[in-house]
DRENVOVEX-129248 format. One line per 2 residues: number of its first residue (from 0); for each residue x, y, z of N, C-alpha, C, CB. Coordinates in steps of 0.05 Angstrom, whole numbers, plus 5000, padded with zeros to 4 digits. Glycine has a CB too. Layout:
<dotis>
NUM) X Y Z X Y Z X Y Z X Y Z | ... .
</dotis>
This chain:
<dotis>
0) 0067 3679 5114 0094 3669 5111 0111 3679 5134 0106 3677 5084 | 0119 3660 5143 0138 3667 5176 0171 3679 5163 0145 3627 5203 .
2) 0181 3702 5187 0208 3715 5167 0231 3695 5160 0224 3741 5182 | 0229 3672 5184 0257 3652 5180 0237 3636 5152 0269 3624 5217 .
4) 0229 3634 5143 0221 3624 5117 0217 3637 5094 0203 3615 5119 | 0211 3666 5094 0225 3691 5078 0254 3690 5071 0223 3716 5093 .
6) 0266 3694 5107 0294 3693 5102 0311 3671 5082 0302 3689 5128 | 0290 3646 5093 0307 3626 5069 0313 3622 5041 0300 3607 5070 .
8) 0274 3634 5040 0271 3636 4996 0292 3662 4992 0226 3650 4977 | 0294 3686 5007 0311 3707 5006 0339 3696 4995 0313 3720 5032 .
10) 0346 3685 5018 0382 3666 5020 0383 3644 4993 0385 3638 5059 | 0366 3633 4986 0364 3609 4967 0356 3629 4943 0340 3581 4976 .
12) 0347 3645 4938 0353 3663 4903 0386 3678 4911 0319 3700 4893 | 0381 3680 4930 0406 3700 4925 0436 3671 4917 0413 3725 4966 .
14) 0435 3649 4930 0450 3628 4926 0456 3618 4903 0443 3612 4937 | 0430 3618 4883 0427 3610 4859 0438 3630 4837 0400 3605 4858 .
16) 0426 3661 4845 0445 3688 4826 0471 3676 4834 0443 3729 4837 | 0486 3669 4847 0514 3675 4858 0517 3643 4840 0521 3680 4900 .
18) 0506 3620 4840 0519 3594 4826 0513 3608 4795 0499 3557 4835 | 0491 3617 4784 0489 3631 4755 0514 3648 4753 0460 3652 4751 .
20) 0515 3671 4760 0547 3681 4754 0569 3670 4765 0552 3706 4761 | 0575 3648 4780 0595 3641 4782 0603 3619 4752 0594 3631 4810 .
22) 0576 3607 4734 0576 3590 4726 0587 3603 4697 0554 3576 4732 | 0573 3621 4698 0582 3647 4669 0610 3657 4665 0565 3680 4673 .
24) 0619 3665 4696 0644 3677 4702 0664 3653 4684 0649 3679 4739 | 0658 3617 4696 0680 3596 4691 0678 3602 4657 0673 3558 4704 .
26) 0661 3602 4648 0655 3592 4618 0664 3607 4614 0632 3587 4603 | 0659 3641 4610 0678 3664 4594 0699 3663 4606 0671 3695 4595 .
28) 0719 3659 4630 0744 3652 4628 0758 3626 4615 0750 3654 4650 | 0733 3609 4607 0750 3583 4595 0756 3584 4568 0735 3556 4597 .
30) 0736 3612 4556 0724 3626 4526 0753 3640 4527 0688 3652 4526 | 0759 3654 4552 0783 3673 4538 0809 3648 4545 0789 3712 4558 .
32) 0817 3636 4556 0839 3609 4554 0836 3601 4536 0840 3587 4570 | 0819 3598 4523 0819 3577 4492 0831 3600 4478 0783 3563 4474 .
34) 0817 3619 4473 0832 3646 4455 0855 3648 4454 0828 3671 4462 | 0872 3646 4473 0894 3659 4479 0913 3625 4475 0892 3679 4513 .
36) 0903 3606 4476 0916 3583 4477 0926 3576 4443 0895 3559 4492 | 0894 3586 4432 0886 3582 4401 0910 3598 4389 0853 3597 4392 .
38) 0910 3626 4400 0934 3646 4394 0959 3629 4392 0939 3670 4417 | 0965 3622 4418 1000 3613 4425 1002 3586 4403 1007 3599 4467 .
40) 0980 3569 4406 0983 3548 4385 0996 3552 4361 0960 3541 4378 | 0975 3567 4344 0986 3570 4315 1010 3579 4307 0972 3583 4302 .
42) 1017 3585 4326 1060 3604 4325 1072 3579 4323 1080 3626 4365 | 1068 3562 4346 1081 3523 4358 1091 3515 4336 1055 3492 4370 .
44) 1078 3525 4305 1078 3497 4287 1083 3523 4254 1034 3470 4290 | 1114 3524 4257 1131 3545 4240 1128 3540 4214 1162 3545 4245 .
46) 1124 3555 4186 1129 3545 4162 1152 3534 4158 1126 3560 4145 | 1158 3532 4136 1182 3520 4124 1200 3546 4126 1177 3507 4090 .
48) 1234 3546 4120 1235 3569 4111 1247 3587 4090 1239 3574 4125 | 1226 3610 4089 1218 3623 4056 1200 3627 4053 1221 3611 4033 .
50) 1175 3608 4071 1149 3614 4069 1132 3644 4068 1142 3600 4087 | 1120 3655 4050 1116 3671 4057 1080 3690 4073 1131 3676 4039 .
52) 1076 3697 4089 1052 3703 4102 1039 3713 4085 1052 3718 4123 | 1014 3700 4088 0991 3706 4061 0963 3722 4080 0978 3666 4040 .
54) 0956 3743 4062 0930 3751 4081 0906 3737 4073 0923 3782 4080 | 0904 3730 4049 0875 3710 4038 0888 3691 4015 0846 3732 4021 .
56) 0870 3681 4017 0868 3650 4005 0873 3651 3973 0836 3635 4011 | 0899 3638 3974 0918 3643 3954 0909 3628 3925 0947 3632 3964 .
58) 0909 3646 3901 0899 3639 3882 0901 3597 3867 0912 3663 3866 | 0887 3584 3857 0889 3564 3848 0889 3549 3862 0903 3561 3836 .
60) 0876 3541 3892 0880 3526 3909 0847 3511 3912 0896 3542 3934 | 0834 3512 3895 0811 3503 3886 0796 3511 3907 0810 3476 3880 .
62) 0801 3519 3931 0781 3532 3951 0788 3511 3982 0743 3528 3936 | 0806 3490 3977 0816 3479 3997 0825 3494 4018 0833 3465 3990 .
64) 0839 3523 4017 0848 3542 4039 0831 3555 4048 0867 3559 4034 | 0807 3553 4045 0797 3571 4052 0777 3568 4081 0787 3579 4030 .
66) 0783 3548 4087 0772 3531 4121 0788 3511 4117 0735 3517 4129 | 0784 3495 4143 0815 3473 4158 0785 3452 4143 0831 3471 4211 .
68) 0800 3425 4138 0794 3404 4114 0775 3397 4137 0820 3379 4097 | 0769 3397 4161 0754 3376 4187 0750 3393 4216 0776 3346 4196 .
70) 0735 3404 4219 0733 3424 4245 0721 3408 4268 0713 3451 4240 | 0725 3400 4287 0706 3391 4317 0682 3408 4307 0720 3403 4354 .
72) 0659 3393 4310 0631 3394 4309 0626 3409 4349 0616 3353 4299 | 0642 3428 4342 0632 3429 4368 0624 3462 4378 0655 3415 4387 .
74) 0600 3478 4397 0605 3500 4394 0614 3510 4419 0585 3512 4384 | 0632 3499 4428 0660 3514 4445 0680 3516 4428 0672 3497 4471 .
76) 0682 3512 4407 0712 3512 4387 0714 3540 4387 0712 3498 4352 | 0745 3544 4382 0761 3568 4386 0778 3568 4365 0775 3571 4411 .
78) 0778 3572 4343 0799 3579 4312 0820 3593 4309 0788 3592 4292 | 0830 3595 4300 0862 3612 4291 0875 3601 4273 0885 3615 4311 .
80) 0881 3612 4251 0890 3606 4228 0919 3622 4214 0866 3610 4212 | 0925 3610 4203 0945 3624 4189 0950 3613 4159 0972 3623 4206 .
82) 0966 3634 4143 0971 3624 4107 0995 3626 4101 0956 3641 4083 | 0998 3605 4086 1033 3620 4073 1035 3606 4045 1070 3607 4096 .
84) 1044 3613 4041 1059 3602 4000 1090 3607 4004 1044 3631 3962 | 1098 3585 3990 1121 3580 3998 1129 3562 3966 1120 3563 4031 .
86) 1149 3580 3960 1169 3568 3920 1170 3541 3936 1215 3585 3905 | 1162 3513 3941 1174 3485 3946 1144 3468 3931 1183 3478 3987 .
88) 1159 3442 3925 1142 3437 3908 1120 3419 3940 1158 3419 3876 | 1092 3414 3932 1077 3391 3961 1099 3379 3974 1057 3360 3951 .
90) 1111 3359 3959 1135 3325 3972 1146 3338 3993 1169 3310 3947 | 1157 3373 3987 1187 3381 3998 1165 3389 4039 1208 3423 3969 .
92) 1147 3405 4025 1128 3417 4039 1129 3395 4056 1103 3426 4027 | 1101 3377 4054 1103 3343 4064 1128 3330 4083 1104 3324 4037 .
94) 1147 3340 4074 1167 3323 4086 1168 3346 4114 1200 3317 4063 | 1180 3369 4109 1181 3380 4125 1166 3377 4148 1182 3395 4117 .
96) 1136 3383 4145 1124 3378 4168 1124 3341 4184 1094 3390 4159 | 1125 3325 4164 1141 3306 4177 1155 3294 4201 1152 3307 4168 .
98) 1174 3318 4203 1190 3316 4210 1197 3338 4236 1201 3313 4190 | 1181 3355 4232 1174 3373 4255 1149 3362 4266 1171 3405 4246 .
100) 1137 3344 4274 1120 3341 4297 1126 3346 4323 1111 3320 4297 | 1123 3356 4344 1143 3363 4370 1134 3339 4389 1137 3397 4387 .
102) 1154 3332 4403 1154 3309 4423 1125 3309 4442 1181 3311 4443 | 1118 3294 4439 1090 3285 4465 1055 3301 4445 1100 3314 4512 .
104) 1071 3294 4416 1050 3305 4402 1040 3277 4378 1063 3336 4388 | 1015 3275 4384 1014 3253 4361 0991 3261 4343 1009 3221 4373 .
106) 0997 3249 4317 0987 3248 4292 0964 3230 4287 1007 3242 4276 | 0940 3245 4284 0911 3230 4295 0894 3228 4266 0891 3252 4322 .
108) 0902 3242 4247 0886 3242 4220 0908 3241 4196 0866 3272 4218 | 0893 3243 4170 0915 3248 4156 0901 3247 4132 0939 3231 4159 .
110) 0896 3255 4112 0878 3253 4086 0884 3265 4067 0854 3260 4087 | 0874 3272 4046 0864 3290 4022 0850 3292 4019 0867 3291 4003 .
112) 0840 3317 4000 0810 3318 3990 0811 3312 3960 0796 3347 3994 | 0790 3302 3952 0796 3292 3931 0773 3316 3899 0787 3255 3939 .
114) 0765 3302 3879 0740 3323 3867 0760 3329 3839 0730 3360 3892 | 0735 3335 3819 0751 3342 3794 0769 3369 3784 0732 3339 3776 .
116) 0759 3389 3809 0771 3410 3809 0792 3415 3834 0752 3429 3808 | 0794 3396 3844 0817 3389 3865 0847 3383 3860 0809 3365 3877 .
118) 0866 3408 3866 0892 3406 3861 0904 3380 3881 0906 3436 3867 | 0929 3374 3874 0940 3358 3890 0944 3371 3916 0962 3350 3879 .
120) 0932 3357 3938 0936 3369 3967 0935 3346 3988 0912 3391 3975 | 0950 3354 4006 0953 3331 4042 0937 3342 4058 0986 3332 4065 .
122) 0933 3338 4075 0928 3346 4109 0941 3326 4116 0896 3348 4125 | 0940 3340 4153 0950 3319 4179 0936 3337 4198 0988 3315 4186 .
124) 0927 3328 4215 0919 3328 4251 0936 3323 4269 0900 3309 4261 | 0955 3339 4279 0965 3328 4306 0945 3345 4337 1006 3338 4306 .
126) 0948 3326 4354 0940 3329 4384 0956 3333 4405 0928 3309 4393 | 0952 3355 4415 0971 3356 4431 0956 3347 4459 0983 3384 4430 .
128) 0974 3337 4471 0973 3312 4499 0966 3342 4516 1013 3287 4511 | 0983 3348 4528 0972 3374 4551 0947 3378 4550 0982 3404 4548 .
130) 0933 3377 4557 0910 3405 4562 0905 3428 4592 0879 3389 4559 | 0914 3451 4584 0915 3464 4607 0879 3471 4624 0933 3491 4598 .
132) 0890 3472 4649 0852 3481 4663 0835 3491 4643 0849 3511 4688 | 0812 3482 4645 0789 3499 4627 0789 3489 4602 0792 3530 4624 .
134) 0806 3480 4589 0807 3468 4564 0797 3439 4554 0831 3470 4558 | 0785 3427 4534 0778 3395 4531 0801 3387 4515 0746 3386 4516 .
136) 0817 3406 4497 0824 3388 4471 0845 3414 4464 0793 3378 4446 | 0861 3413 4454 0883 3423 4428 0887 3407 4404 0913 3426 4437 .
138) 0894 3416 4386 0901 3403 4346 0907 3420 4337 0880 3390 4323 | 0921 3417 4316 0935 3437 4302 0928 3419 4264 0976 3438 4318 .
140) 0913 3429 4254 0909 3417 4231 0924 3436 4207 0878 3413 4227 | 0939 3415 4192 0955 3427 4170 0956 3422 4143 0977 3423 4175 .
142) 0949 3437 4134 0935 3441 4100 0947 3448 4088 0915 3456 4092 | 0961 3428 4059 0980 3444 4031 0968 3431 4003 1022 3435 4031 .
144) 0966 3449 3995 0956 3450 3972 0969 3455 3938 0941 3466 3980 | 0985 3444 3923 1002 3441 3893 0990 3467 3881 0994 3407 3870 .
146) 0993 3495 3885 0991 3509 3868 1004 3513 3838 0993 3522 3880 | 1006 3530 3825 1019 3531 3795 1045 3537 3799 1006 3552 3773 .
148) 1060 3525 3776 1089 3528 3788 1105 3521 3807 1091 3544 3793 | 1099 3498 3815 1116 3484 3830 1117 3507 3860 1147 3479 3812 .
150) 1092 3518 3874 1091 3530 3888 1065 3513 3908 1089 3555 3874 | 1074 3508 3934 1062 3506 3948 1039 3518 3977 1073 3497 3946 .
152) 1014 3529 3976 1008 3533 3995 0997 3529 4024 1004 3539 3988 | 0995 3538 4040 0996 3523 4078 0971 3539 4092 1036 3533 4102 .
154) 0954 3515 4095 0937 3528 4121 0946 3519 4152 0904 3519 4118 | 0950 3531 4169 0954 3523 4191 0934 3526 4214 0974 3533 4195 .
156) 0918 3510 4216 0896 3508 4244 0906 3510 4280 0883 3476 4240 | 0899 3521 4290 0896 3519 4319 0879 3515 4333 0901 3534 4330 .
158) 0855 3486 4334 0830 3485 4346 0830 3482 4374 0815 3466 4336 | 0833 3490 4378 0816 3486 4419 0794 3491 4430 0825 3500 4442 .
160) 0786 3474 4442 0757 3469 4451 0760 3470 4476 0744 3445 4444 | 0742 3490 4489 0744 3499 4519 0714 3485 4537 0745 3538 4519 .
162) 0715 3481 4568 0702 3461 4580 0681 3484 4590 0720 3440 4603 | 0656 3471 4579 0628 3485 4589 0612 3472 4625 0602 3474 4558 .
164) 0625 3491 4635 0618 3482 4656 0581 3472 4669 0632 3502 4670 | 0577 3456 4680 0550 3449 4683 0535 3468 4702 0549 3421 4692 .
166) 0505 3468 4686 0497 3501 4688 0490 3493 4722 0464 3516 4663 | 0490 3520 4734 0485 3528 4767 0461 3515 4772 0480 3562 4775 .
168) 0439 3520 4750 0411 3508 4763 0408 3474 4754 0382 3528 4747 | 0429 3455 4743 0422 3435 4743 0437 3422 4767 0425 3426 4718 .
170) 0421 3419 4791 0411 3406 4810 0391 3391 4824 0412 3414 4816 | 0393 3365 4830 0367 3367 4849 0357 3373 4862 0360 3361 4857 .
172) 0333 3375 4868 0315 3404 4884 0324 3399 4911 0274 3405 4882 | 0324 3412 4931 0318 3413 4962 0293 3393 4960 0310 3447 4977 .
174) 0291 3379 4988 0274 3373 4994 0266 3340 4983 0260 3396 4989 | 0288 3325 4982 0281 3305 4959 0289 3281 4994 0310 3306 4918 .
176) 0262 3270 5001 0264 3249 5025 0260 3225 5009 0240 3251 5050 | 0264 3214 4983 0255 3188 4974 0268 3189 4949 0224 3182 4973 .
178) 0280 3160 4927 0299 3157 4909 0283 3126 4904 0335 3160 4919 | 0268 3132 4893 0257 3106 4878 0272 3106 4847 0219 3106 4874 .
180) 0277 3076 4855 0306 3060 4831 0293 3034 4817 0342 3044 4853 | 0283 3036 4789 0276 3010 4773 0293 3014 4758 0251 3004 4760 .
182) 0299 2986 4740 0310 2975 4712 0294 2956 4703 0337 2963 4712 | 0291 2973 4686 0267 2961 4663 0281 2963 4633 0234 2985 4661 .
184) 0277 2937 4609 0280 2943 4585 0258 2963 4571 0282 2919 4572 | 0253 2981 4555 0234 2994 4548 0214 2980 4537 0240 3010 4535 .
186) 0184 2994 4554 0171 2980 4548 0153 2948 4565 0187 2979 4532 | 0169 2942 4577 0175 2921 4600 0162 2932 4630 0212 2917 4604 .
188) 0160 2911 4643 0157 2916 4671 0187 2922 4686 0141 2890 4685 | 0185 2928 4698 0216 2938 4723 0220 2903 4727 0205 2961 4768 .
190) 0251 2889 4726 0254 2871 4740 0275 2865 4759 0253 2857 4728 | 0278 2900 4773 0287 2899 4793 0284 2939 4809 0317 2882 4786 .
192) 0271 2938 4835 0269 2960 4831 0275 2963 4874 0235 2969 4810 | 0283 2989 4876 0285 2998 4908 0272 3025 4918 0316 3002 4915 .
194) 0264 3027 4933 0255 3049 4950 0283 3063 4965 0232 3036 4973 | 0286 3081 4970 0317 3090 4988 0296 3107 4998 0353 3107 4973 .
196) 0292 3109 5028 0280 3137 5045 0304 3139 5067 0242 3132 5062 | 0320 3122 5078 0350 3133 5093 0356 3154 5082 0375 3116 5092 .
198) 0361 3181 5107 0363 3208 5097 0398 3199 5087 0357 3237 5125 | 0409 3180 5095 0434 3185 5098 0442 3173 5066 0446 3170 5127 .
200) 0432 3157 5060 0428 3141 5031 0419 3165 5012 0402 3114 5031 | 0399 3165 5014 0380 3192 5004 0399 3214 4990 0362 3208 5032 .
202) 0419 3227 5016 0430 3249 5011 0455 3249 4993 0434 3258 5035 | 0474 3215 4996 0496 3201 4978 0483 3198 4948 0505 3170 4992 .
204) 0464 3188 4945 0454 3190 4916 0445 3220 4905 0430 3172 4914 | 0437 3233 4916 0435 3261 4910 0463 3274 4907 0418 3275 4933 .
206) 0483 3268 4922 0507 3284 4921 0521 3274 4904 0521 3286 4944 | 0515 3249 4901 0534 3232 4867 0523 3250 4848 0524 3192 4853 .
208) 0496 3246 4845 0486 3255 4823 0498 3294 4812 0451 3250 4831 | 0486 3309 4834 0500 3335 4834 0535 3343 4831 0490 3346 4860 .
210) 0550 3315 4830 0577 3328 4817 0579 3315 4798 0602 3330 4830 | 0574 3301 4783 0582 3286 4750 0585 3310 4737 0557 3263 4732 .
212) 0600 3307 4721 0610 3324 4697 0594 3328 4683 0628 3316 4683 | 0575 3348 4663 0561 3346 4633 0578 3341 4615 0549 3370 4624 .
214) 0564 3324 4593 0584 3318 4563 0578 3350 4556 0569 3287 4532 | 0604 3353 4544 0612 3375 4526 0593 3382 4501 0640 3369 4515 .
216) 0587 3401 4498 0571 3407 4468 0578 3404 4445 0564 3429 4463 | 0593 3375 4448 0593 3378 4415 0575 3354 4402 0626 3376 4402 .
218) 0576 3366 4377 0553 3353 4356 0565 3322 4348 0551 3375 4324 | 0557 3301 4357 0572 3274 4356 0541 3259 4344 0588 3261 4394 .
220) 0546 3242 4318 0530 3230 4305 0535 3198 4324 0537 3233 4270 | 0510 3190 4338 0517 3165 4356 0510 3144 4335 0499 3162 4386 .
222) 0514 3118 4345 0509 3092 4334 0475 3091 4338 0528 3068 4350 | 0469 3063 4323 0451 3059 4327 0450 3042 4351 0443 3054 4308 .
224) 0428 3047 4372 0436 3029 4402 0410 3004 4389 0427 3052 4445 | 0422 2985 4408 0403 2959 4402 0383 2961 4419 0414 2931 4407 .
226) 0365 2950 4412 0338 2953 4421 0339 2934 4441 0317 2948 4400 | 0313 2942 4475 0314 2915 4493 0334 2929 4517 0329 2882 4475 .
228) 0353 2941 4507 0382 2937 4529 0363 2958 4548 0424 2953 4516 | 0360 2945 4584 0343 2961 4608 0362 2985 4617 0335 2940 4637 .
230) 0344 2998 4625 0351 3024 4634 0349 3027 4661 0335 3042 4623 | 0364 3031 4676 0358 3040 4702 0350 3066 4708 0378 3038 4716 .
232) 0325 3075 4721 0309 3103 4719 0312 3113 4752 0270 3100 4705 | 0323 3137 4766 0311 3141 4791 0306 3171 4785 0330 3132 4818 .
234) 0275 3166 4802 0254 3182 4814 0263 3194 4840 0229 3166 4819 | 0264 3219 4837 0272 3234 4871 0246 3252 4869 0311 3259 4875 .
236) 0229 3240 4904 0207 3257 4906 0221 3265 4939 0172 3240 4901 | 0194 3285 4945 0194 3295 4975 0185 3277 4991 0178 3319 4979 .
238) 0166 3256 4976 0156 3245 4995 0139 3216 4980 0139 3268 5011 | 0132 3193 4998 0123 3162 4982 0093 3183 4961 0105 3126 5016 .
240) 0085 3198 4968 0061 3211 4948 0063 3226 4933 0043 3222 4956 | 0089 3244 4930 0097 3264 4920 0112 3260 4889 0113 3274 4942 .
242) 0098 3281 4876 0105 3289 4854 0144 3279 4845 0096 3322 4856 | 0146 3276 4829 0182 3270 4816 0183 3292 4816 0194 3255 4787 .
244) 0203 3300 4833 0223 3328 4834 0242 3337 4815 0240 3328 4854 | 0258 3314 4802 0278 3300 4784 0278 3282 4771 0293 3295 4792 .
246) 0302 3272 4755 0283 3253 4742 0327 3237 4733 0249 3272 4707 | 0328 3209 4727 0356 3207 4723 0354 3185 4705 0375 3204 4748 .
248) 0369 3180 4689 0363 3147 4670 0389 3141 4660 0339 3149 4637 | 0410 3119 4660 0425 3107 4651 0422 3081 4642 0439 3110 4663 .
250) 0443 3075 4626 0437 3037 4609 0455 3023 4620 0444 3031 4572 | 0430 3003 4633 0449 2989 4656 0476 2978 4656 0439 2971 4665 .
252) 0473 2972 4620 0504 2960 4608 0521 2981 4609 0505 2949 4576 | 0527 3001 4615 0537 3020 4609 0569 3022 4623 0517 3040 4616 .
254) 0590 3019 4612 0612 3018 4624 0629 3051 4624 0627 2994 4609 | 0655 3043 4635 0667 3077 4636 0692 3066 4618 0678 3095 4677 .
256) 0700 3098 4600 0684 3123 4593 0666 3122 4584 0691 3138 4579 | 0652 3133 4596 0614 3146 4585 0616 3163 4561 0595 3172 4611 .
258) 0605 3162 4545 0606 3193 4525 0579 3203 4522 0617 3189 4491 | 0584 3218 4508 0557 3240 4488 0535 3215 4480 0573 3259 4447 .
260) 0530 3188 4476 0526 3175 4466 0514 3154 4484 0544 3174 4452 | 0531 3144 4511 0519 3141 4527 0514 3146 4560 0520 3127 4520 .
262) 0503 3174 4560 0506 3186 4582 0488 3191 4600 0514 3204 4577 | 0485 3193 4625 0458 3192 4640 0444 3220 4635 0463 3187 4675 .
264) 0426 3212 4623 0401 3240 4622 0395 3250 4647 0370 3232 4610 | 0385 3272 4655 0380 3284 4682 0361 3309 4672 0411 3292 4700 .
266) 0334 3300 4685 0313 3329 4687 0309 3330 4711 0283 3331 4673 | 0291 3358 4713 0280 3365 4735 0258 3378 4733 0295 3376 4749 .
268) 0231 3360 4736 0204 3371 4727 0210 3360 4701 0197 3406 4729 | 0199 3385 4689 0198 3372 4653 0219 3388 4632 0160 3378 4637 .
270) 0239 3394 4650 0263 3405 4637 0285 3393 4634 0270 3425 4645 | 0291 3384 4602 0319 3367 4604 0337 3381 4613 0330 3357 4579 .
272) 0367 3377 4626 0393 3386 4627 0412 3374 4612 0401 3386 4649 | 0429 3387 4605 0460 3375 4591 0456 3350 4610 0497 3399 4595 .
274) 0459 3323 4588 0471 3299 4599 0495 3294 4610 0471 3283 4584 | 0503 3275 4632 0521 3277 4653 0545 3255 4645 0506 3272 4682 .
276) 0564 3257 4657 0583 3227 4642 0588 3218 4680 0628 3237 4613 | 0604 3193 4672 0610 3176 4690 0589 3162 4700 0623 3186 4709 .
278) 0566 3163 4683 0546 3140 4693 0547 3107 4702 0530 3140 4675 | 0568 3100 4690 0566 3075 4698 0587 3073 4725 0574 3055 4672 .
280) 0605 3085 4738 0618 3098 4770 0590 3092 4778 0632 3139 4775 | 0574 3115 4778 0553 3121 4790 0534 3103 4799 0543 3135 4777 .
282) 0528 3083 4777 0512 3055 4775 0523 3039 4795 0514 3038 4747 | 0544 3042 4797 0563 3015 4812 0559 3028 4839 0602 3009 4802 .
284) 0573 3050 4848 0571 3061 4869 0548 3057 4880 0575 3083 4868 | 0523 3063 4866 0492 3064 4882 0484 3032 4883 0463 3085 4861 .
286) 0500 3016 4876 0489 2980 4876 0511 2975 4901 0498 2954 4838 | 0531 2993 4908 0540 2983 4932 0529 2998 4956 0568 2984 4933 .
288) 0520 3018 4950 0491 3033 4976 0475 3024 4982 0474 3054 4974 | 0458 3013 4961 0432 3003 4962 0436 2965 4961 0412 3018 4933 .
290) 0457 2953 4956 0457 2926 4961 0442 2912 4940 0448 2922 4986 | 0449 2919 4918 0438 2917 4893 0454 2915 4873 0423 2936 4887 .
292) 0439 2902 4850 0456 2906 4827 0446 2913 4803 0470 2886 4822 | 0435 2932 4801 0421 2951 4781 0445 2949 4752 0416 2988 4798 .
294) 0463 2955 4759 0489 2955 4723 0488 2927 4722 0533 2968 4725 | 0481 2919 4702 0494 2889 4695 0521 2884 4669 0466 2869 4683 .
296) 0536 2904 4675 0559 2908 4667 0576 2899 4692 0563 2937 4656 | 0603 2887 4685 0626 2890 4714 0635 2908 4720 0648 2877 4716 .
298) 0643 2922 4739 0655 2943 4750 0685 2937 4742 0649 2946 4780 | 0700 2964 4738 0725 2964 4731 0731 2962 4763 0736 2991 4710 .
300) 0766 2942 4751 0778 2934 4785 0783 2961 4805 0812 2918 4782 | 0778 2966 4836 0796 2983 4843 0822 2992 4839 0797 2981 4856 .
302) 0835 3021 4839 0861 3025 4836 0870 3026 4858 0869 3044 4823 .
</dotis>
């Protein structure tokens, strides 16, 4: 092994420790912004007043206080809670919050729970529009529950969900001279497929691919997709003989926003990575590189 080729595997682990903790560094600072956001939240959204601060979950409330009625399925969520009981009867409670929603804040849920041991109780969801750096999401979910005596009690939620940045090692490898591109329905032959070996092509589809966003971790129950709809698959090797380095798949119908649901998969070797969003950008973009039309969706107009 010659040293300028030492030197390089040397330079290229050491590149990769430095994208791994840089990637750890974003996430635990996005872990402590949600915390501290979660904190400031739950103050935003005041009892009534008289209310008084409860440390646990106040007798006769059938067990409704004791978690927020609907949590994000998600494991970046960040919690903060608060309790109060307050002499007003639900209606008075109800109205109040009503009426305190704060401007540029909207009201996204709204329910009861229902059950034979279920007191009379509301919820509401509001969303707050902002989201500061590092963050996906803010809500504030609010829970009262008809205790005895014309006494009402209040859960107050602060959920925020903070942005998992896409891990350091999901990249395509070095060394990738070829981007073979079919769309095939599953199952099917390809009925339309390209070779890309232009380093200059080559290197634009590699560099799309390496900044898309990952979908967020949360737990999202998808539809059922119809069967038939083709997939567009590209293969990045080193070379026309060479092993798949990577591996990428989107549905050619696939329009923007992308979600959890339908997002371009991306391995490398035989290791999945967090799926990517803006796949259908991506689709369009690479049908105007390659002079193709791999999406058979329309492209949204330029802005």
């Amino acid at each position: 092994m010659t040293h300028a080729i030492l030197a390089a595997l040397i330079a290229g682990c050491v590149a990769t420790a430095d994208a791994h903790a840089a990637a750890a560094s974003t996430r635990g600072a996005n872990r402590t912004a949600a915390i501290k956001a979660a904190t400031a939240l739950v103050t935003r959204v005041p009892p009534p007043a008289g209310a008084r601060r409860e440390r646990t979950e106040p007798a006769g409330d059938g067990g409704l206080l004791a978690a927020p009625p609907d949590a994000p399925a998600s494991r970046a969520l960040i919690d903060r809670h608060v309790l109060y009981v307050i002499d007003e009867p639900l209606s008075d409670v109800q109205h109040y919050y009503d009426g305190r929603r704060p401007a540029r804040v909207r009201q996204v849920a709204s329910g009861s729970a229902s059950g034979p041991r279920a007191p009379a109780n509301l919820n509401m969801t509001w969303a707050w529009a902002t989201k500061p750096a590092g963050l996906v999401s803010r809500q504030t979910v609010i829970e009262m529950v008809a205790l005895a005596g014309g006494v009402t009690g209040i859960r107050v939620d602060a959920q925020v969900i903070y942005r998992v940045p896409r891990p350091a090692g999901e990249q395509v490898p070095a060394g990738v001279t070829q981007v073979d591109i079919t769309r095939a329905a599953p199952g099917r032959t390809p009925d339309l497929s390209r070779t890309v070996t232009s380093p200059a092509q080559v290197h634009a589809i590699v560099a799309m691919i390496d900044r898309l966003p990952i979908v967020q971790p949360n737990d999202i129950a998808c539809p059922v997709q119809l069967a038939g709809i083709p997939v567009v698959t590209f293969s990045f090797r080193a070379g026309p003989d060479g092993p798949s380095l990577a591996s990428a798949a989107e549905q050619a119908d696939v329009t923007e926003p992308t979600g959890a649901c339908d997002a371009l998969t991306f391995a490398t070797g035989s290791r999945a990575w967090p799926s990517l969003l803006h796949g259908a950008t991506f689709l369009h973009r690479v049908d105007r590189l390659v002079h193709a039309r791999f999406a058979t969706a329309a492209p949204l107009p330029a802005r």
